[in-house]
N, C-alpha and C positions, 0 to 999 in steps of 0.2 A: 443407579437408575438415572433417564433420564426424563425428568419430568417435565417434557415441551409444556402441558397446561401451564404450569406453574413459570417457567421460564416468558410463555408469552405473557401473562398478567401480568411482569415485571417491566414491560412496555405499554403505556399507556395508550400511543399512537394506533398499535395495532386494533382497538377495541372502536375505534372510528369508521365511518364510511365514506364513500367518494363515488359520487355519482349517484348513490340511493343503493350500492351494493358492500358490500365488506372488503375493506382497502385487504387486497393481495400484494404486498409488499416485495419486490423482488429486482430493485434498483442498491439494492446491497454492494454490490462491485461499485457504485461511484461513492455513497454514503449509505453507513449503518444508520437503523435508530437507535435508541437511547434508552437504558433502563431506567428505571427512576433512580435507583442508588447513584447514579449519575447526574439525575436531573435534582437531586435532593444534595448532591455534595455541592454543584454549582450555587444552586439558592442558598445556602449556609454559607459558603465563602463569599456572597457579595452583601447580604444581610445582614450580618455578624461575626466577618472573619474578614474582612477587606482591608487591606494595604499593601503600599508597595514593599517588595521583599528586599532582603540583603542589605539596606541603607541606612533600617531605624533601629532604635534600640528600646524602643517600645514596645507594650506588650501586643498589640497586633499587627505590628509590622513582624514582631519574630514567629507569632501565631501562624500567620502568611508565607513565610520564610521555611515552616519546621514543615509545613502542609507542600510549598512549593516542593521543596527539595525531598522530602521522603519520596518525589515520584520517580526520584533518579535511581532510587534503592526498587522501584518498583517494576521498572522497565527492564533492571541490569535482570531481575529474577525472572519475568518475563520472556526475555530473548537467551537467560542462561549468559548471559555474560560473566566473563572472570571479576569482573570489577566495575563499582556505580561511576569509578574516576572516570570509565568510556564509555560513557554514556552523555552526548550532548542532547541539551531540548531544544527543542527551536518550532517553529510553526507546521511539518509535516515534512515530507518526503521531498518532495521540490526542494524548501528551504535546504536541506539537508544534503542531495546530489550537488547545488550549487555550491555548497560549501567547501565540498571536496574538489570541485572543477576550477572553481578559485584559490580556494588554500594551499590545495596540493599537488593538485594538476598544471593551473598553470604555471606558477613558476617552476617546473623541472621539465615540462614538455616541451619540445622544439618542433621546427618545420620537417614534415617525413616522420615524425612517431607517431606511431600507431596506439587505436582506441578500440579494441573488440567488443562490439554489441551484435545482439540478435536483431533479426528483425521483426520481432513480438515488443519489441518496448515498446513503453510509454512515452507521450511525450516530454513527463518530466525527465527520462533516463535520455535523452534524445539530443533536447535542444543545447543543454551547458555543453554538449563535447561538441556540439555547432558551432558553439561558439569560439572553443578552441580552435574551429577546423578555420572560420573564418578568420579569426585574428592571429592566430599563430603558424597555420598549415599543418596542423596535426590531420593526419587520416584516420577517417574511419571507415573500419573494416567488419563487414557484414554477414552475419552467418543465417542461413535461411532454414526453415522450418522444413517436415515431410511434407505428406499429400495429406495425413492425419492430424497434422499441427504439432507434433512432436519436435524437438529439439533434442539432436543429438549431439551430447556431450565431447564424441571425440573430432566430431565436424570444428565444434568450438577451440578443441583442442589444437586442432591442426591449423586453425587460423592464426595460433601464435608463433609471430615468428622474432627474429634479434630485435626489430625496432617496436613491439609491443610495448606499450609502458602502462595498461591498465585493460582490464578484462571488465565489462560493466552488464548486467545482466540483472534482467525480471528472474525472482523466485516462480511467479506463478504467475502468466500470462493474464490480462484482467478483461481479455476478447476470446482467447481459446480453453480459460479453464489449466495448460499445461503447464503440469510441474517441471521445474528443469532441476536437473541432479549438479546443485553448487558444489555439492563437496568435490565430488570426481574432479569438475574444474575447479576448483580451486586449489585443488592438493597437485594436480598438474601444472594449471600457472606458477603457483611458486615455485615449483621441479626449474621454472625456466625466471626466477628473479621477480615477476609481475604478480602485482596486489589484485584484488577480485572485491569491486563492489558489485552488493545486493542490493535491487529494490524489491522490498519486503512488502510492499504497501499490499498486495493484495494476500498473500502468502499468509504473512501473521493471524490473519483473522481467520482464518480455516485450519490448519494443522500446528502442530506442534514448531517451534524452530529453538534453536540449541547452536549461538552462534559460534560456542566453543568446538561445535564435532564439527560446524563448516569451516572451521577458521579460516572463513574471510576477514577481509580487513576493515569491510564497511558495510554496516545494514542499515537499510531505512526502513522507518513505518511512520507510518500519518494514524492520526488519533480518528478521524473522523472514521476513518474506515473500520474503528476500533471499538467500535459504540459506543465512543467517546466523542469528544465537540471537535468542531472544527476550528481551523486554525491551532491545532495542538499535535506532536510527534516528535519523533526523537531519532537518531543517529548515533548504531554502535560504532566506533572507531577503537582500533588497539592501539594501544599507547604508543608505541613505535611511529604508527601516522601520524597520531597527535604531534609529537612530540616533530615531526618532519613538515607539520602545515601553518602557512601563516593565517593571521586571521582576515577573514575576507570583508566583515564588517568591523565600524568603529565604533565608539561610545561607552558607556558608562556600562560598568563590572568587568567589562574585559580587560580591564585597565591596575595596574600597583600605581603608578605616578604619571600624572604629566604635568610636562614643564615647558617652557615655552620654544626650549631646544632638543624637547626628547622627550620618549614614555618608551616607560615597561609596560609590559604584558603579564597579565596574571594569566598561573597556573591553568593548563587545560583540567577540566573541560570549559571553565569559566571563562576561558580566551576565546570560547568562539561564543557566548551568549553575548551580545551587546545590546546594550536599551533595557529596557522595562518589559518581561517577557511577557509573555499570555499568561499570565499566573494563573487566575480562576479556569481556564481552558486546560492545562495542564492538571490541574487538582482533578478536575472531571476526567481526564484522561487517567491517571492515578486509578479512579473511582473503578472507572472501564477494564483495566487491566486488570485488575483484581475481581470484580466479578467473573473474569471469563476463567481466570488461575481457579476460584471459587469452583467454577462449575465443572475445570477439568478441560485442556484443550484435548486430549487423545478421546473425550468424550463425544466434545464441540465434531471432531474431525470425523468420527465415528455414526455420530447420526447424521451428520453434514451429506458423508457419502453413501447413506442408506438413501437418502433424498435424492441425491444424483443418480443412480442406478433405477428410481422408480419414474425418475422425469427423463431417461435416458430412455427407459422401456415405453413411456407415453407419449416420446416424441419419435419415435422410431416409426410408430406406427402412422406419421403421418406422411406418407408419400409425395406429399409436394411441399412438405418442410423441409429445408436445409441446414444443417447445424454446424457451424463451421465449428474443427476442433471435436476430435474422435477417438481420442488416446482412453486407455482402457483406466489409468487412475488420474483422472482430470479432475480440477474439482468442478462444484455444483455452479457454473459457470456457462451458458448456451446461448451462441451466439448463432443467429439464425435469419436467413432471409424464405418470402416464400414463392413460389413458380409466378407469371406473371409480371404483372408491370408495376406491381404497389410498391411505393416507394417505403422504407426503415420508418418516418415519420407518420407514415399513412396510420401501416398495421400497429404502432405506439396507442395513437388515438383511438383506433379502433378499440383495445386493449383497456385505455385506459375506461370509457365510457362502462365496463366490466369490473370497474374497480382495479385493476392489475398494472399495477405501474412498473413499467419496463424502461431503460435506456434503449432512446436511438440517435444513431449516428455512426460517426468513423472511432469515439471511443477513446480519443485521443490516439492512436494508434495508427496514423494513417500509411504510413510505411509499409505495417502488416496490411490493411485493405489492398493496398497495391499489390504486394505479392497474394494477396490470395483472387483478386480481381475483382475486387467488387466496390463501390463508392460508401455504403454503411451497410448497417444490422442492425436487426434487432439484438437486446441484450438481457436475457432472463439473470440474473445472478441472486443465490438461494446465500440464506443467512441461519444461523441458529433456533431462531425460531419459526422457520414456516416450517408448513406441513406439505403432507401426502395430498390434503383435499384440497390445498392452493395450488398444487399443480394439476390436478382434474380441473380447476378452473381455468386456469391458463390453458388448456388442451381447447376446452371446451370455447373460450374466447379467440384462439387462433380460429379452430373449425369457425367459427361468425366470418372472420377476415377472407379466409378462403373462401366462403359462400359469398363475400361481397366483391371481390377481386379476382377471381378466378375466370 
């Protein structure tokens, strides 16, 4: 069973108002909220459980240490990974694509090799192979969506050609909702030598993922998106990359020795954490993943997409709404402009004044605006806990926008 009541009472925030109406939460695509098992695991590690990890050999420094590190054993069961050993933490998805762009990318990419991405990324999946493009002359080479917002797998495939050296792609677009089929590409890149990163960041918090049947060589997920805190996420790598990338930060634990003519490097994953991590952010993160394992992600994904199909059928019926991204298993994801001259920020405010808090803008994605023609959107993105009645309000607060804009 799935018990929304019970699961919304698990978030505090939801029981609040914003504007003298009942907050309709549905800015889930940039950041989740937070259950209290979350907000209660945070408060107990800074209260009663705080220090720094790995360093002391006191008892809550190792308290701190058994809490940090159990989340590595929590993400590997999370994303189905083979092993906690590839599993790095670090501050979220960004942290994580830079990682591999500096670690691994650049030292083996030259001027003329090639970088396949969509044109649905993010701009975290975006700018680090910018930066090879600008500092190295690496190309990137661009695969474009349908008229639907679909992404076809063998379009991807065919863009690989001798001088590809890395395939980098969105699991699940965080503007059109679409799912893209990694495995198909990724069982084909290798067919042709080239590793396949995932950005997971939007993907993980909606369906199931099982990095072992993608085996790709690189997943990201960011905690926030996770109903987990910000500034906390983590990065599958299979030990083969590891073991092939340098580390692209310096500092304390990444380190066995240094001397004033030399350092080792300790073992991955440990080689790429440098500094004092988000510990208490990670613990929360920790928290996040295991409630959602708790409640069942094939569950999560299953009433996810009962909500999509009823906001699909609510939004259909509005004929001067636009909803860019129309693939038949998209998830709960609607990005939408409406006829007229109102600008993405206009209809937001509108919106908001109705309690219904929505993302507007370009989304980080400006690439995809471009191909699709338009400068922003609005951004409806459904999470776990809303409902059927938060989207009759959302209906109900667009028809306002169109009575004032139209």
């Amino acid at each position: 069973m799935y018990d929304i009541d019970k699961i919304r009472a698990d978030f505090p925030i939801l029981s609040r108002q914003v504007n003298g109406k009942p907050l309709v939460y549905l800015d889930n695509g940039a950041s989740a909220q937070k259950p209290k098992t979350v907000i209660d695991a945070i408060t107990t590690a800074y209260s009663y459980e705080y220090s720094n990890v790995h360093r002391g050999l006191h008892y809550l420094s190792n308290v701190a240490t058994e809490k940090y590190e159990s989340v590595r054993g929590i993400v590997a069961r999370f994303l189905n990974a083979p092993s906690e050993d590839e599993i790095v933490l670090n501050s979220g998805t960004t942290e994580g694509i830079n990682m591999v762009a500096y670690g691994w990318a650049m030292p083996r990419l030259q001027a003329g090799d090639e970088i396949v991405l969509s044109v649905m990324e993010h701009h975290a999946n975006i700018v680090p192979w910018h930066f090879l493009r600008e500092r190295q002359g690496v190309v990137l080479k661009w695969v474009d969506v349908d008229v639907n917002g679909a992404l076809d797998p063998q379009k991807v495939i065919d863009a690989i050609g001798s001088k590809t050296k890395l395939v980098a792609l969105t699991h699940l677009s965080n503007v059109l909702g679409t799912k893209v089929d990694i495995k198909a590409i990724t069982k084909a890149a290798h067919d042709h030598g080239v590793p396949v990163l995932v950005d997971g960041s939007q993907a993980a918090v909606h369906m199931p993922v099982d990095v072992t049947d993608l085996d790709c060589d690189f997943y990201a997920v960011t905690g926030h998106k996770l109903y987990g805190p910000s500034g906390s996420g983590a990065i599958f790598v299979k030990k083969e990359r590891l073991q092939e990338m340098q580390p692209f930060m310096g500092g304390g634990d990444m380190i066995r020795d240094v001397h004033k003519d030399s350092v080792t490097y300790n073992d991955p994953p440990m080689k790429f954490e440098a500094g004092t991590p988000g510990i208490v952010q990670t613990i929360g993160m920790g928290a996040a993943l295991t409630y959602m394992m708790d409640l069942g992600m094939n569950k999560v994904a299953a009433y996810e997409d009962s909500l999509r199909d009823y906001a699909r059928q609510k939004l259909d019926g509005l004929n001067w709404l636009h909803v860019q991204g129309t693939t038949a298993d998209k998830a709960a994801i609607f990005s939408f402009t409406l006829d007229g001259a109102a600008h993405a920020h206009d209809i937001s405010t509108v919106l908001d004044k109705k309690g219904v808090a929505v993302r507007a803008g370009h989304h980080c994605a400006q690439p995809l605006m471009e191909h699709l023609g338009v400068s922003a959107t609005c951004r409806a993105s459904f999470g776990m806990y809303n409902t059927k009645e938060e989207v009759d309000v959302l209906v109900d607060a667009l028809e306002l926008c169109h009575d004032l804009f139209a």
